[in-house]
N, C-alpha and C positions, 0 to 999 in steps of 0.2 A: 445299793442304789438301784431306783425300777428305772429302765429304758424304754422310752416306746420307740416301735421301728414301723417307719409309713416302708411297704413293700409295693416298688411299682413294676407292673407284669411289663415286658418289652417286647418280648418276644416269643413264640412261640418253637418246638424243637429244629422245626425246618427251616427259621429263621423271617416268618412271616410276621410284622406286627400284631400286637391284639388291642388295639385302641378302640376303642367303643364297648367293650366287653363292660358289664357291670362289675364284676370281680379284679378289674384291673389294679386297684388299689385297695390293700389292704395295711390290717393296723395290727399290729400286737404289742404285748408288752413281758418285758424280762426283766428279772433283776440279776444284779452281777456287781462284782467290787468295782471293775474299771472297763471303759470304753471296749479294751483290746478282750478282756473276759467276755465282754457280753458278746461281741462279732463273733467270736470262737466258740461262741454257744449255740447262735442261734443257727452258725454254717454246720455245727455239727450237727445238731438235734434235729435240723431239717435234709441231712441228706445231701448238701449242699457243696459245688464249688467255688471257688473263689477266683473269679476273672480279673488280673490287675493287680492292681493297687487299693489298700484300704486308706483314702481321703482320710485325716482326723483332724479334726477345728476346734479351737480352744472352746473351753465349755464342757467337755464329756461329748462331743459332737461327731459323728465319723459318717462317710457314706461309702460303700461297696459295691459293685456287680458281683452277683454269682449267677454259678449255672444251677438249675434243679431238672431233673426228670418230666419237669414240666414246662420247661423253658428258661429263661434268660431274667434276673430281675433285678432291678438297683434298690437297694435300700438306704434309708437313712435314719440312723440312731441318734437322739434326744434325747436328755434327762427327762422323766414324767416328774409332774409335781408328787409331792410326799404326802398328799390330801389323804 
């Protein structure tokens, strides 16, 4: 199944927002058997921690905080169509 995951920036390492930034939101997409596969891919591949709780919403639907090296960001994973 392909996932797309909107990544929104929140924060920065010192804990400063980054709102206005052009690159605050980003898009990607992964494919993976199941919701909990693709989370565990994308935290690994990116370097990534996991703050919290991983939210999962019927649908194949989940949303996350991690931390990266870059800052702070919440994602949220959606089925992409099979187009």
């Amino acid at each position: 199944m392909r996932f797309t995951i909107e990544q929104r920036h929140l924060t920065d390492m010192e804990g400063r927002p980054v709102a206005g930034v052009e690159t605050a939101v980003e898009f990607h997409n992964l494919d993976a058997e199941t919701i909990d596969d693709a989370v565990g891919l994308y935290v690994l591949n990116g370097g990534a921690e996991i703050l919290g709780n991983v939210l999962k919403f019927p649908g194949f639907q989940a949303v996350v905080t991690i931390r990266k090296p870059s800052g702070v960001y919440t994602l949220q994973f959606t089925p992409a169509s099979q187009v």
